[in-house]
C-alpha positions, 0 to 999 in steps of 0.5 A: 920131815918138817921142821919146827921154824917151818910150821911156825911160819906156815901157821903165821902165814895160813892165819889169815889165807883162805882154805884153798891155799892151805888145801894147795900147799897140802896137795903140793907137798904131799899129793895122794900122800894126803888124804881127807877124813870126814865124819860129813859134819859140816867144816869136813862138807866144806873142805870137799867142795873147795878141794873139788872146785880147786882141782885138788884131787885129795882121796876122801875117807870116814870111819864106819862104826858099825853104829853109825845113824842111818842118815849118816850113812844115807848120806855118804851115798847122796856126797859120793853122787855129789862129789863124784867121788868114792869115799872109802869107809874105813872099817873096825875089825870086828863087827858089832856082835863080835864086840859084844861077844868078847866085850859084852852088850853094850860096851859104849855105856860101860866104857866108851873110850875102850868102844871109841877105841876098838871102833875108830882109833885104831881103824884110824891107825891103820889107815893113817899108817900109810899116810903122810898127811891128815886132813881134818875139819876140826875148828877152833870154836867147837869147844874148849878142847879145840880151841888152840888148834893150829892149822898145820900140826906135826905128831909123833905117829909111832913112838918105836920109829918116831915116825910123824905125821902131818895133820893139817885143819884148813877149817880152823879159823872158820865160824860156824855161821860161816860153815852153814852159810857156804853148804847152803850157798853151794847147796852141798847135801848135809845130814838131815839130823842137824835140822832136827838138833843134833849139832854135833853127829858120831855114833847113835848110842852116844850122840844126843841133840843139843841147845842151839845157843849152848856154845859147846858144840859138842855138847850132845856127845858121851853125855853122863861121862867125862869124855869129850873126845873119841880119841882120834885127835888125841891119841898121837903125841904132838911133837913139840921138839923139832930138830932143825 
């Protein structure tokens, strides 16, 4: 799909480009076969407003939980109105209740990476099956488990056929004072939550407010457990080997 000296050269040049122009390489290359999943923290609000004013029609999806906090999902009405735009809620397949009927009540405080799984990576799954390109809004200053990552990246999606995906993270470079200046400055709708403390917002059970000068900006997540990701970003094998 991409080769290895091509993904170089495009880290090396997107290094220093502004988000646009990585927003436009995706379109260009991939068009509706590239899509952007949010879960409305800001880099992801961001990276909307620039496809939106650049005339970069991405399709737009988040990951519906089913534990979601009600500002969150206020919040996806007030950007769809915003935007003017349909974001698509992608869904598990069993509800809450069917979760805790197999699983038993409260499976996020017994074994969080099995809820994080059965609730988000494997609707994720589903959808990026039909998908060539992922786009984030992962940034490489929230936290030490991000902080190397690039701007264009290629995983092994399936290991049976070694089908690859793109994933592409235009917000890599960004400060988070540089993200909070550009929602305010645009005045692009933002969860009311983050004002109350919470700088880092997934599911309520497991999502807690945080210090404002901790560096970690997902400190307030799992907290009382040795988790520091939901899986989404790191259930794929990232190809290393290319063939070129």
């Amino acid at each position: 799909m991409i080769s290895k000296t091509e993904i170089d050269d495009l880290n090396e040049q997107f290094r220093r480009a502004p988000s646009e122009d990585v927003l436009r390489w995706a379109w260009n290359r991939f068009e509706t076969r590239a899509a952007i999943g949010t879960s409305f923290q800001g880099a992801g609000l961001v990276m909307i407003h620039l496809s939106k004013i650049h005339d970069l029609p991405f399709p737009v999806f988040t990951l519906d939980t089913g534990l979601l906090f009600p500002e969150t999902s206020e919040l996806k009405k007030r950007l769809e109105d915003f935007f003017g735009m349909t974001i698509e809620s992608q869904e598990p397949d069993i509800s809450v209740e069917a979760q805790e009927e197999t699983q038993g009540p409260e499976l996020w405080k017994r074994d969080p990476d099995l809820c994080c799984t059965i609730r988000k990576v494997l609707p994720l799954q589903d959808k990026l099956s039909n998908l060539d390109c992922w786009m984030t809004g992962l940034r490489r200053q929230q936290s030490d488990t991000r902080s190397d990552v690039d701007v264009v990246e290629v995983y092994v999606f399936d290991e049976s056929t070694g089908r690859e995906i793109v994933k592409v993270n235009p917000m890599a470079y960004w400060t988070r004072e540089a993200i909070w200046k550009y929602i305010h400055d645009y005045q692009i709708p933002y969860n009311p939550l983050h004002d109350q403390g919470y700088r880092s917002i997934g599911c309520w059970p497991c999502t807690k407010k945080t210090l404002a000068n901790q560096i970690d900006e997902r400190a307030g997540r799992w907290t009382g457990f040795q988790k520091v990701e939901c899986g989404i970003h790191t259930f794929m094998s990232k190809k290393v080997d290319f063939q070129i």
